[in-house]
C-alpha positions as CSV (number, residue, x, y, z in Angstrom):
1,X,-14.1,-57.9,10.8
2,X,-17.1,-57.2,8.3
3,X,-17.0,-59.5,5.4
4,X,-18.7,-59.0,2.1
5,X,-20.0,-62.2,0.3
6,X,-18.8,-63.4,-3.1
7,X,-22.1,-62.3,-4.8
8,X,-21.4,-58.8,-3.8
9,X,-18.2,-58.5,-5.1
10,X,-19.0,-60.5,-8.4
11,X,-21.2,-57.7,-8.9
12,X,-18.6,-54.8,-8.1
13,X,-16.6,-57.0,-10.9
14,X,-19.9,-57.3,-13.7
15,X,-19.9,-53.4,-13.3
16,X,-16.3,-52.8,-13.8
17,X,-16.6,-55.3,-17.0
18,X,-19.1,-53.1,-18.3
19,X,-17.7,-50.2,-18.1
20,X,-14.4,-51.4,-19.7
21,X,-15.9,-52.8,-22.5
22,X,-18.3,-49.6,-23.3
23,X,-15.1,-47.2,-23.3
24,X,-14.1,-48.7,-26.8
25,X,-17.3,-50.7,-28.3
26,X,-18.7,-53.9,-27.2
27,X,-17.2,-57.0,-28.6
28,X,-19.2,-59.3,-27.4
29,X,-17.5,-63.1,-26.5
30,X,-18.6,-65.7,-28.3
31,X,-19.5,-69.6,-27.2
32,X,-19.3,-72.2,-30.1
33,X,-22.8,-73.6,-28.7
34,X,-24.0,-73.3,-25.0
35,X,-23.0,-75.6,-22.5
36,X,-24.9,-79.4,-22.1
37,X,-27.5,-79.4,-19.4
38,X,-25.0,-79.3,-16.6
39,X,-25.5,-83.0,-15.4
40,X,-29.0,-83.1,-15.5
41,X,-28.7,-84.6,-19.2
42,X,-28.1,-88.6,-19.5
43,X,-24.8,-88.6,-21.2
44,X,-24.8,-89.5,-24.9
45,X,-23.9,-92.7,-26.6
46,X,-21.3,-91.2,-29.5
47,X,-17.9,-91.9,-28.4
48,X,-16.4,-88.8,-26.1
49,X,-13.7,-88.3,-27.8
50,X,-12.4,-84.9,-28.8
51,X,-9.5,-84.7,-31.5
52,X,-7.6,-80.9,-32.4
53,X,-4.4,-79.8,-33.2
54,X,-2.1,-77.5,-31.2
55,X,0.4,-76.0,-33.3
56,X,3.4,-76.8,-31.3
57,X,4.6,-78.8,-28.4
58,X,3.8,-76.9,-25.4
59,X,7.1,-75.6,-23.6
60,X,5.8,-76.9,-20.2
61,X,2.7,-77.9,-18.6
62,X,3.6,-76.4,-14.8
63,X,1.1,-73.8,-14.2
64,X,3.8,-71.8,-12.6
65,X,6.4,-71.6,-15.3
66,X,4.1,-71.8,-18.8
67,X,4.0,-68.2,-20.4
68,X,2.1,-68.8,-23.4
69,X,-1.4,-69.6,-25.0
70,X,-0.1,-73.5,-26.2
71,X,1.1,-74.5,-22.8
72,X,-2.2,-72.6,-21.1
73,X,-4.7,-74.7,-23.3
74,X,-3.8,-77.7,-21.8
75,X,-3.3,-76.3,-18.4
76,X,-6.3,-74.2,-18.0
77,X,-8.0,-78.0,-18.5
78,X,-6.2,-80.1,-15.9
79,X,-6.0,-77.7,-13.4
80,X,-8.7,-75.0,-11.7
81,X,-7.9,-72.3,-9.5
82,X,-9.9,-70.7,-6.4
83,X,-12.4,-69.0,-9.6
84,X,-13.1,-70.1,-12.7
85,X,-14.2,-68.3,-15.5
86,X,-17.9,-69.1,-16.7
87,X,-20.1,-68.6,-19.6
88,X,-21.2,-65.3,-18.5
89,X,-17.1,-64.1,-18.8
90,X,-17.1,-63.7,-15.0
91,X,-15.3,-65.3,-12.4
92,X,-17.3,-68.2,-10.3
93,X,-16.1,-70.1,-6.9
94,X,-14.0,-73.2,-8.0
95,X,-11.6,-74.8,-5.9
96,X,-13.1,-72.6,-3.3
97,X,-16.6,-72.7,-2.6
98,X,-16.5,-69.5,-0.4
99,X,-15.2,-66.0,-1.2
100,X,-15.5,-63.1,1.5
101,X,-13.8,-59.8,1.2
102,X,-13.2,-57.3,3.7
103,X,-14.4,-54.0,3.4
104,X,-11.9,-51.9,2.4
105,X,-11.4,-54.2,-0.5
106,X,-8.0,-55.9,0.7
107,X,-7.9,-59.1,2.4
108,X,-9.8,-62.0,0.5
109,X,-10.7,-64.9,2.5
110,X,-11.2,-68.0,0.5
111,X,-12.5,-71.1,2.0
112,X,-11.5,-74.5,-0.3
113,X,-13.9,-76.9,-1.1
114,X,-14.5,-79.9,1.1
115,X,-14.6,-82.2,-1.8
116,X,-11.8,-80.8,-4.2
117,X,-9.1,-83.7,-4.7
118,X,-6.1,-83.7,-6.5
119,X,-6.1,-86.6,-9.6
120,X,-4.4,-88.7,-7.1
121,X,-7.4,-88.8,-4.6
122,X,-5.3,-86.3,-1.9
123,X,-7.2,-83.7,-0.9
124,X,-6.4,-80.2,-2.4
125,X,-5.5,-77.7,0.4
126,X,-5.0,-73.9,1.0
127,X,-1.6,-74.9,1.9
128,X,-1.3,-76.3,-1.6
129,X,-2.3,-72.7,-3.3
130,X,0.1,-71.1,-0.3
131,X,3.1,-73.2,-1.3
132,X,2.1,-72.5,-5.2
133,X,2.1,-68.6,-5.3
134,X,5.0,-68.5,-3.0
135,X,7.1,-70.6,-5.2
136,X,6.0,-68.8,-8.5
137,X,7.5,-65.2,-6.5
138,X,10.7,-67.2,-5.4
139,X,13.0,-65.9,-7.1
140,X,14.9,-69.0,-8.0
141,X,12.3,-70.3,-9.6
142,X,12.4,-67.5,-12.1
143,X,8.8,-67.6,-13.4
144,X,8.3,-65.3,-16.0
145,X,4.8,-64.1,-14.9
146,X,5.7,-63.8,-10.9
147,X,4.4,-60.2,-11.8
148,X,0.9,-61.3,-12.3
149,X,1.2,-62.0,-8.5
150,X,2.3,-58.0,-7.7
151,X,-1.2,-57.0,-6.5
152,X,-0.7,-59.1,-3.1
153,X,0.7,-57.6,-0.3
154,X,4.8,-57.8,-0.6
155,X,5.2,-60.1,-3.7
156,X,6.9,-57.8,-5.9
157,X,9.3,-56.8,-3.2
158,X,9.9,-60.4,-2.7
159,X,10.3,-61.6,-6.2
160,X,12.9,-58.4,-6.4
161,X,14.5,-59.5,-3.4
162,X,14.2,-56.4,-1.5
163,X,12.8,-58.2,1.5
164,X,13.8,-61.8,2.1
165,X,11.0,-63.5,4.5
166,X,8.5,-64.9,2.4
167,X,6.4,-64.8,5.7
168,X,6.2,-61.2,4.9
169,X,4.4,-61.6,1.6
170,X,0.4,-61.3,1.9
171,X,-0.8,-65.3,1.7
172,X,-1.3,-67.5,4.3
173,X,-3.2,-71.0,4.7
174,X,-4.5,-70.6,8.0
175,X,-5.7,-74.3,8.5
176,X,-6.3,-77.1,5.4
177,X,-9.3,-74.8,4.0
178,X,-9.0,-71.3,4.6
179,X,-6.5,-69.4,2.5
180,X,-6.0,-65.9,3.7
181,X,-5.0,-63.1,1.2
182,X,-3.7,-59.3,1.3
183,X,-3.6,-57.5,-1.6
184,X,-1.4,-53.6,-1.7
185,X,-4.3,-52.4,-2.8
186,X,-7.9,-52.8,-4.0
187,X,-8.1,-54.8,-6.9
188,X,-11.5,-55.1,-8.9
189,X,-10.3,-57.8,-11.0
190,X,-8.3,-60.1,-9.0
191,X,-11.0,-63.1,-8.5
192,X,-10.1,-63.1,-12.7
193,X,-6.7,-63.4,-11.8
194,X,-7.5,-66.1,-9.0
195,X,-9.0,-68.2,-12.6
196,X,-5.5,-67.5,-14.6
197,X,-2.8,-70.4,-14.5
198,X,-0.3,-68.7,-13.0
199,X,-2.7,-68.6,-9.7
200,X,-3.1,-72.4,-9.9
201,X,-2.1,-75.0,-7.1
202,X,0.4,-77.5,-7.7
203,X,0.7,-80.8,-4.9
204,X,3.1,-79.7,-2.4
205,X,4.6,-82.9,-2.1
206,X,4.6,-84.3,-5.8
207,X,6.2,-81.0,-6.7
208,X,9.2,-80.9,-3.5
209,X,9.8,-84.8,-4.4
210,X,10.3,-84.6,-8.1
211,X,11.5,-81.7,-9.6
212,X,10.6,-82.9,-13.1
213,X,7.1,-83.7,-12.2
214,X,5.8,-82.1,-14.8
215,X,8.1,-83.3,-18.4
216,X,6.3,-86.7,-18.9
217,X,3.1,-88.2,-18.2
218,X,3.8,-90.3,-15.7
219,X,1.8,-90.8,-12.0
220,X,3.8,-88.0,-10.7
221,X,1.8,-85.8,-13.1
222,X,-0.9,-84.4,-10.6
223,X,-3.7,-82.4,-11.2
224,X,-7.0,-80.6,-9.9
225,X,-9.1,-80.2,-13.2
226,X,-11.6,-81.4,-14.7
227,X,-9.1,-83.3,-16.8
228,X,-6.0,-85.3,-16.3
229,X,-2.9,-85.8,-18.1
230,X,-3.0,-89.5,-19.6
231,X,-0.5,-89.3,-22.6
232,X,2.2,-87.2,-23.5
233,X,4.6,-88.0,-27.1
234,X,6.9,-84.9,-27.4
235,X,6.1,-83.0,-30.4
236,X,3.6,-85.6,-31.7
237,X,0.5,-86.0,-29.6
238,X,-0.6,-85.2,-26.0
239,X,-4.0,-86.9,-24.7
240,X,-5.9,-85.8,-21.8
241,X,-8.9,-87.7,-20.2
242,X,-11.4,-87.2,-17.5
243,X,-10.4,-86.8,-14.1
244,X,-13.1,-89.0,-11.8
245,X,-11.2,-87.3,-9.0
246,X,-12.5,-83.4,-9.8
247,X,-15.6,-81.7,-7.4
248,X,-17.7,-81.4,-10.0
249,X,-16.9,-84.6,-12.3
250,X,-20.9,-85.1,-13.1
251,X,-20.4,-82.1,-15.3
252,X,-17.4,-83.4,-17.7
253,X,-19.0,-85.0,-20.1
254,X,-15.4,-86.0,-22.4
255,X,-14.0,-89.1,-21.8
256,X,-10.8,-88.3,-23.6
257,X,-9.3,-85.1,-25.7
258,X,-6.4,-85.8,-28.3
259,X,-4.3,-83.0,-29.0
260,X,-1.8,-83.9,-32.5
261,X,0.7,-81.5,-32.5
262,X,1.3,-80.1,-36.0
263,X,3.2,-76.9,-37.0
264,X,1.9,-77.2,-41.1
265,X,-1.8,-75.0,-41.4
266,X,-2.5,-76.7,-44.0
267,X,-1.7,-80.6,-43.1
268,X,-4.1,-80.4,-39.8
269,X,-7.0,-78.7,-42.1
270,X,-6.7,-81.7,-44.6
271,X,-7.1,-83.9,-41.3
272,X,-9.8,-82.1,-40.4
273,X,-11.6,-82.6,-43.9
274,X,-10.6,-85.9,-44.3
275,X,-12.7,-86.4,-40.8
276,X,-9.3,-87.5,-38.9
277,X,-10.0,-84.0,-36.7
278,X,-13.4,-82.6,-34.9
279,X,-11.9,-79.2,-35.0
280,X,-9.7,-77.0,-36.6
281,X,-8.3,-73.7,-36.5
282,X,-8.6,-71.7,-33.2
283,X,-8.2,-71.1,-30.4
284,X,-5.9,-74.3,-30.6
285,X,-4.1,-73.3,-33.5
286,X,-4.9,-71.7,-37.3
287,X,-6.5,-72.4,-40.3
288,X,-4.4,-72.1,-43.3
289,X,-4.8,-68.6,-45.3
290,X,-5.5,-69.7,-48.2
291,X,-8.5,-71.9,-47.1
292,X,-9.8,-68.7,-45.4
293,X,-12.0,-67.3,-48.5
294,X,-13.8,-70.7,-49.8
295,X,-14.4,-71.2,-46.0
296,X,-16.2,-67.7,-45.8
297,X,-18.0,-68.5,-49.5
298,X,-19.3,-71.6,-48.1
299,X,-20.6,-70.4,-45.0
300,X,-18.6,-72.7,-42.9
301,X,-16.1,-70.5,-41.3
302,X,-16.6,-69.3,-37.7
303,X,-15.1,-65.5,-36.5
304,X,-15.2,-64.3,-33.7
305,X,-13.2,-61.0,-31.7
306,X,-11.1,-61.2,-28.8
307,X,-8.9,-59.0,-26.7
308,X,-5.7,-59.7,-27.9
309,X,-2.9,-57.4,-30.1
310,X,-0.6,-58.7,-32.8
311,X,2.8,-56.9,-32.4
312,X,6.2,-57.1,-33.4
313,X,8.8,-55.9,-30.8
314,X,12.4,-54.4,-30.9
315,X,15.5,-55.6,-29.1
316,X,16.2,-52.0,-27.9
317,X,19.4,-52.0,-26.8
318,X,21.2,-52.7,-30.0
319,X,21.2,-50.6,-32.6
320,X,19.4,-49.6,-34.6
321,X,16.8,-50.0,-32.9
322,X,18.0,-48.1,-29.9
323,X,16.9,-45.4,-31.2
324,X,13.2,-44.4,-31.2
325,X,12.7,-43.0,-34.1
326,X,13.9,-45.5,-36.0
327,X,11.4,-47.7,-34.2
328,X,8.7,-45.8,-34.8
329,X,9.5,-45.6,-39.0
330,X,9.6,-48.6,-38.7
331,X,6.2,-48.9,-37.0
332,X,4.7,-46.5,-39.2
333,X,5.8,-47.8,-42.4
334,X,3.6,-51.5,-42.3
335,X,0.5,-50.9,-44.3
336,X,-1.4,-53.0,-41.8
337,X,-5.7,-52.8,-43.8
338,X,-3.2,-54.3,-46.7
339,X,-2.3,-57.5,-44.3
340,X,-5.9,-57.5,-43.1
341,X,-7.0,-57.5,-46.7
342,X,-4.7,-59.9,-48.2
343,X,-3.1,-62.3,-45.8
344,X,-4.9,-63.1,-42.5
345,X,-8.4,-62.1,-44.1
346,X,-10.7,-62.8,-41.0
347,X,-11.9,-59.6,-40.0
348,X,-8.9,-58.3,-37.7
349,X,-8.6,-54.6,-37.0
350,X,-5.7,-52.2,-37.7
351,X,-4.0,-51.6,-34.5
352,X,-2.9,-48.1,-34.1
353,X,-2.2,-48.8,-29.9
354,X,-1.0,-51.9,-27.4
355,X,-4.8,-52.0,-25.9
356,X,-7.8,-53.7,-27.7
357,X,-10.6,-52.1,-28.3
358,X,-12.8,-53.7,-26.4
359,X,-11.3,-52.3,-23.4
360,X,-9.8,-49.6,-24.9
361,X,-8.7,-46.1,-23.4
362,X,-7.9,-44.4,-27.2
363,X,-10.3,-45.5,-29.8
364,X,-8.9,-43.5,-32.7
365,X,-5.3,-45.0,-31.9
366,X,-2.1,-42.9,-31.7
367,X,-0.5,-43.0,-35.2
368,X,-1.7,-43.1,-39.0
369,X,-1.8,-46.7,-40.4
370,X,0.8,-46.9,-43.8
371,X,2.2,-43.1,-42.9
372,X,5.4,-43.7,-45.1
373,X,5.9,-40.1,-45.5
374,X,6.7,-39.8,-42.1
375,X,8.4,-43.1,-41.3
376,X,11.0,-41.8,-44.3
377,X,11.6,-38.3,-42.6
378,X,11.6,-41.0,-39.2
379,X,14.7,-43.2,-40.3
380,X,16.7,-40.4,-41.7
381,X,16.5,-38.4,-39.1
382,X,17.0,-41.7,-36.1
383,X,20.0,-42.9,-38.4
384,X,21.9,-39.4,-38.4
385,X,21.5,-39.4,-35.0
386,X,23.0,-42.9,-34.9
387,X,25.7,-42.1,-37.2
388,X,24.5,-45.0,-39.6
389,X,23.4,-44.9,-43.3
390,X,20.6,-47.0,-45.2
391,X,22.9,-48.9,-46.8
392,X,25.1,-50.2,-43.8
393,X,21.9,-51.3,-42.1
394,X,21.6,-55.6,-41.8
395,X,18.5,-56.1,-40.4
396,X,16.5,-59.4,-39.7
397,X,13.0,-59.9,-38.5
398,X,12.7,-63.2,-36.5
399,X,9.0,-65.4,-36.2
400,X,8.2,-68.8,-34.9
401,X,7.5,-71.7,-37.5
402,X,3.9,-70.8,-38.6
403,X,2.3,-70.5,-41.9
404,X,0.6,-67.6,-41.4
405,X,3.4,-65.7,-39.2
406,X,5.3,-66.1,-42.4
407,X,3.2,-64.4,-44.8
408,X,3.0,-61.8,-42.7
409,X,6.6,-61.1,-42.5
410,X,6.9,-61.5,-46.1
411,X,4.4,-58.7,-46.6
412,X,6.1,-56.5,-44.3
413,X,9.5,-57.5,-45.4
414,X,8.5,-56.0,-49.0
415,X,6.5,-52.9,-47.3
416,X,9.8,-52.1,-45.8
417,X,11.6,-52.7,-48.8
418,X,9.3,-50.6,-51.2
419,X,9.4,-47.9,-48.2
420,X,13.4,-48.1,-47.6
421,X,15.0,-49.9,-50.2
422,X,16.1,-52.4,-47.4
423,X,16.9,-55.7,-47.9
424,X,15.1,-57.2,-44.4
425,X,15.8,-60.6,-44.0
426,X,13.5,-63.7,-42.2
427,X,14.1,-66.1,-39.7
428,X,12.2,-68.5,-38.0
429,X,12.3,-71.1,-35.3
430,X,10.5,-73.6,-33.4
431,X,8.3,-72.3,-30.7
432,X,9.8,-73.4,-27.7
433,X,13.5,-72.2,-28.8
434,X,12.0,-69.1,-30.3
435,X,10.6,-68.0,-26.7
436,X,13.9,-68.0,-25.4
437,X,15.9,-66.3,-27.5
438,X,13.3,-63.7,-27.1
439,X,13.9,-63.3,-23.5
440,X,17.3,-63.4,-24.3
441,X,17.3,-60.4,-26.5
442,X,18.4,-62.6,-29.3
443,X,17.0,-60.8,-32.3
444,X,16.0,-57.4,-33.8
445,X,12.6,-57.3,-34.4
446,X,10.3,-60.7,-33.5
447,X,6.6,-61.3,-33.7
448,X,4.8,-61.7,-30.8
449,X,1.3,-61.5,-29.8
450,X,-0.6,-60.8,-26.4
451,X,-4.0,-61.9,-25.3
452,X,-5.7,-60.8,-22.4
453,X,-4.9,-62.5,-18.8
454,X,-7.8,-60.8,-17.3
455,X,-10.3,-57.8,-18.4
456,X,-8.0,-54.9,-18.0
457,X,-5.8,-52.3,-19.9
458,X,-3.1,-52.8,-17.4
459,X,-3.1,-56.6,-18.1
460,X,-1.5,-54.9,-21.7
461,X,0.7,-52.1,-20.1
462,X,2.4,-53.9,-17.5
463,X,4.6,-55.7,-19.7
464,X,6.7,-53.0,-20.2
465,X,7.0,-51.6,-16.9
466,X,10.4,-53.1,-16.3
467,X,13.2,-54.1,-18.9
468,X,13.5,-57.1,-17.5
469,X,10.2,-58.0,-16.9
470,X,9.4,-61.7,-17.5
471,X,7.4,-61.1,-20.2
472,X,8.8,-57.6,-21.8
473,X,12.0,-59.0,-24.0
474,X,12.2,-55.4,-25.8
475,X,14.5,-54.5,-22.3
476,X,12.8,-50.9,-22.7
477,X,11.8,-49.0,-19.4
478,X,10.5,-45.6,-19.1
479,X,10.4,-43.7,-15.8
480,X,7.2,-42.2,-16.4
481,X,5.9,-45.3,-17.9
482,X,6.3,-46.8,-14.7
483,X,5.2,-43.8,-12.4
484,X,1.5,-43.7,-14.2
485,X,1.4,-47.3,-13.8
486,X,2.1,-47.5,-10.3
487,X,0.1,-44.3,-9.5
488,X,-3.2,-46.0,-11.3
489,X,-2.9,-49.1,-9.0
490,X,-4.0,-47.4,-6.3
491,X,-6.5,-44.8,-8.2
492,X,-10.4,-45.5,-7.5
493,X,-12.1,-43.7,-9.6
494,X,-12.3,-45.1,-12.7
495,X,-12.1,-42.1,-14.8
496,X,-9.0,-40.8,-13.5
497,X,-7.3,-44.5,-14.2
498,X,-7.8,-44.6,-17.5
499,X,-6.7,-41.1,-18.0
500,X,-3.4,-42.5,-16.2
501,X,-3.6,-45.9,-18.2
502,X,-3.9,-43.8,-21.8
503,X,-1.2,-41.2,-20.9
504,X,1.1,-44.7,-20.0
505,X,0.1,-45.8,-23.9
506,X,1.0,-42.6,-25.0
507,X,4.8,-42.8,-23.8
508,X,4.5,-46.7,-25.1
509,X,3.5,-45.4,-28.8
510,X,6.0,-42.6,-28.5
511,X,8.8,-44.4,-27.6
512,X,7.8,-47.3,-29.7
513,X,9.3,-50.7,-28.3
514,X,6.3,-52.4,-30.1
515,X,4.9,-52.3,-33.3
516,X,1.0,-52.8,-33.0
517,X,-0.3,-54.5,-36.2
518,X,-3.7,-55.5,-35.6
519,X,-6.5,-56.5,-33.1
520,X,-7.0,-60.2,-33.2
521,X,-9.9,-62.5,-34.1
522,X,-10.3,-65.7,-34.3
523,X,-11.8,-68.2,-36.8
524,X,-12.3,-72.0,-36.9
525,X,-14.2,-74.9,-38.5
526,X,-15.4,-77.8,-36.5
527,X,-17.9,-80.9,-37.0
528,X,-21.5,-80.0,-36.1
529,X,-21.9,-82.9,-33.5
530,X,-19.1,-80.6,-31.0
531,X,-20.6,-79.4,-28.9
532,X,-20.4,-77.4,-25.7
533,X,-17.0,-76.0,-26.1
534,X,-16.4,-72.6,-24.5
535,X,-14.7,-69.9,-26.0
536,X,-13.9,-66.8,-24.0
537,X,-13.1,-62.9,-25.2
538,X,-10.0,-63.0,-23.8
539,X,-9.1,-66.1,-26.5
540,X,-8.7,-69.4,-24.1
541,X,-10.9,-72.2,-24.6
542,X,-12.5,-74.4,-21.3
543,X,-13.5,-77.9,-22.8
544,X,-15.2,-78.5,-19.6
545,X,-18.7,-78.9,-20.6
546,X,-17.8,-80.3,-24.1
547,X,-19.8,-83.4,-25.6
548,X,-19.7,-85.7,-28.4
549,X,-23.4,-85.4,-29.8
């Protein structure tokens, strides 16, 4: 069979990029400073120690189970997948130096790299990636973002259970370094999804031997990154240092990164000023609001935009909130340019849709921002078809422990209040307890916030496509919703997918299971002599070129 090379198709990928990003403005992604001279420069003499703060402890730091931006910092470093993403925001060979694509787009052919090594000196293997992805779809493992795996051939029907032979689903080690892969159909971005941590290996045998491998720092904590796991003090520090093991060690410059894990904005800036921290703020964690104006005034704060939404979602089962128009008054009623203005203060955009704007398919949104006019005529009429009055309503909007999530409920709380008369009260939890009582459809209405996997609208859609989705927690599903999705997956033009991706918002903003709030940026302060650092438009940092200057 004809194969095309890895050049070719990083070029069908640049193109696609492109043409996402002009549909709703270019938002350019931002590095903190360009990369050191990859290996060519004599490493400097200042300590290479980086020290940040994470707000919370991460939940877990398997690549196949973590399902949020804490745990994937730490993972993205200590692992690497077949690609990785580079400065240029496209996906480069990693663990596999070869790439080769057949021509109708289906079947991907990676070939690993000779020299890739697991932390522990074993060599990394296709049948390590084989054993990985299989075991993220096995359904007893009960991964929460086993979909991200749907575009190969079978997975989705295995994860569901409607076949049983994992022999059936599209990957296949055929020797120690050639991984073959089917996909349903052709995918343009799926060498981005081949850089995301769910698409990471994991040791075969540390994992089948132990299966609480990855809870401590201990030697059965194995991994393929440019970093290793060294030190790990639940809910007080984890330390990572350089892995002598990884392909392409010459290029890590940092001997050790210190991650202090501390929930209180304002605490971790004070370290940071006090010179205790090299870094604060994101994409690690966030600067206090308060500090946010005197930052700008002195010149000191960094901004930049990435492709994630803000939201709040509804438990849509219970009511009242099964009940979409009570959703959607809901939704309507949060003056969102007054948050912008007043509380978060770095630049964000009002979101009027699920997709960012950098690859977005509606650029004037779907709904006025502040429209109380209608959000009143809304609740009256979703509550008399409920059989409920104002009054009976006990309503409670749930966050995670964050200084800034906080003041953004309270603003809302009083928006709804001033729009209502309801009394809408606040809760909040730790992180890790917070996530699952989301997936539990323990709450109301929760705050929640998605960053891009991968350059893609779908990436934001295909949360919703089933109510009990790993990562939907509303438990909303819409027919329709589902037919445009599936129907785009195998759609080649470009035009006519997007036309099916924005009709599939539409139904999202009609039936309202989410309530956008804004567009995210992100802002940060760090010490001058940090450099290297990169920060990508989809919001995760890769601290594999970092340096001490």
């Amino acid at each position: 069979m004809k194969k095309q090379t890895f050049m070719k198709i990083m070029s069908t990928a640049m193109v696609s990029s492109l043409l996402l990003t002009a549909c709703g403005g270019n938002a350019t992604p931002t590095t903190s400073e360009k990369p050191a001279d990859q290996g060519a420069k004599e490493k400097n003499k200042a300590p290479q120690l980086l020290r940040l703060n994470i707000n919370s402890e991460p939940p877990t730091l398997d690549p196949g189970l973590a399902e949020d931006s804490t745990s994937g910092t730490l993972i993205r470093q200590m692992f690497e997948g077949l690609t990785r993403i580079g400065e240029d925001e496209n996906p480069h060979p990693a663990a596999a130096e070869k790439i080769d694509v057949s021509d109708d787009l289906k079947t991907y052919t990676f070939t690993i790299r000779e020299n890739a090594k697991w932390s522990n000196g074993e060599p990394v293997t296709a049948y390590d990636f084989e054993f990985a992805w299989k075991r993220v779809l096995d359904p007893a493992t009960a991964a929460n973002y086993a979909y991200q795996l749907y575009v190969i051939k079978n997975a989705e029907k295995f994860n569901k259970s409607e076949i049983k032979d994992v022999a059936e689903v599209g990957i296949k080690a055929t020797d120690e370094r050639t991984l073959v892969v089917e996909l349903e159909n052709p995918t343009p971005y799926f060498l981005e999804l081949t850089a995301f941590y769910t698409y990471m290996p994991v040791n075969k045998k540390v994992v089948e031997a132990n299966k609480d491998w990855a809870n401590d720092a201990t030697d059965k904590y194995i991994s393929n990154g440019p970093f290793k796991l060294d030190k790990w003090e639940h809910n007080n520090v984890a330390e990572i240092v350089k892995n002598d093991q990884y392909w392409d060690a010459d290029k890590v410059h940092l001997d050790r990164i210190s991650f202090v894990m501390i929930e209180d904005q304002a605490t971790a800036f004070n370290m940071f000023e006090s010179g205790e921290l090299d870094w604060a703020g994101a994409p690690t964690s966030d600067l206090p609001t308060d500090a946010i104006p005197s930052l700008k005034d002195q010149g000191r704060l960094n901004i930049y935009p990435i492709a994630g939404t803000y939201w709040y979602k509804f438990q849509t089962e219970n009511p009242p909130f099964n009940n979409a128009k009570v959703r959607k008054a809901f939704a309507y009623a949060i003056d969102r340019q007054s948050i912008i203005d007043n509380v978060t203060q770095a630049n964000q955009l009002p979101a009027m849709g699920a997709v960012p704007p950098t690859m977005g398919l509606k650029e004037e949104g779907y709904f006025k921002d502040h429209d109380v006019e209608t959000a009143k005529k809304l609740l009256d009429e979703g509550l008399q078809e409920l059989g409920m009055t104002k009054d009976k309503l006990d309503i409670t909007l749930s966050y995670n422990t964050n200084e800034g999530h906080q003041k953004i409920a309270q603003a809302i709380q009083d928006q709804w209040k001033q729009a209502f008369g309801i009394e809408v009260k606040l809760h909040n939890m730790e992180w890790k307890v917070y996530l699952e009582e989301m997936h539990k459809g323990n709450y109301q209405i929760g705050r929640m916030g998605w960053l891009g996997d991968f350059n893609d609208p779908i990436n934001f859609l295909e949360l919703y496509k089933d109510k009990l989705g790993g990562n939907n927690d509303t438990f909303w599903e819409n027919a329709e919703f589902q037919r445009l999705l599936n129907e785009s997956a195998s759609e080649e033009d470009p035009a006519k997918r997007d036309q099916l991706l924005a009709q599939a918002e539409q139904i999202l903003m009609d039936e309202m299971p989410i309530a956008p709030i804004y567009f995210y940026t992100k802002s940060y302060v760090k010490d001058d002599k940090v450099k290297g650092v990169m920060l990508h438009g989809l919001g995760d940092v890769d601290y594999k070129y970092a340096y001490i200057e």
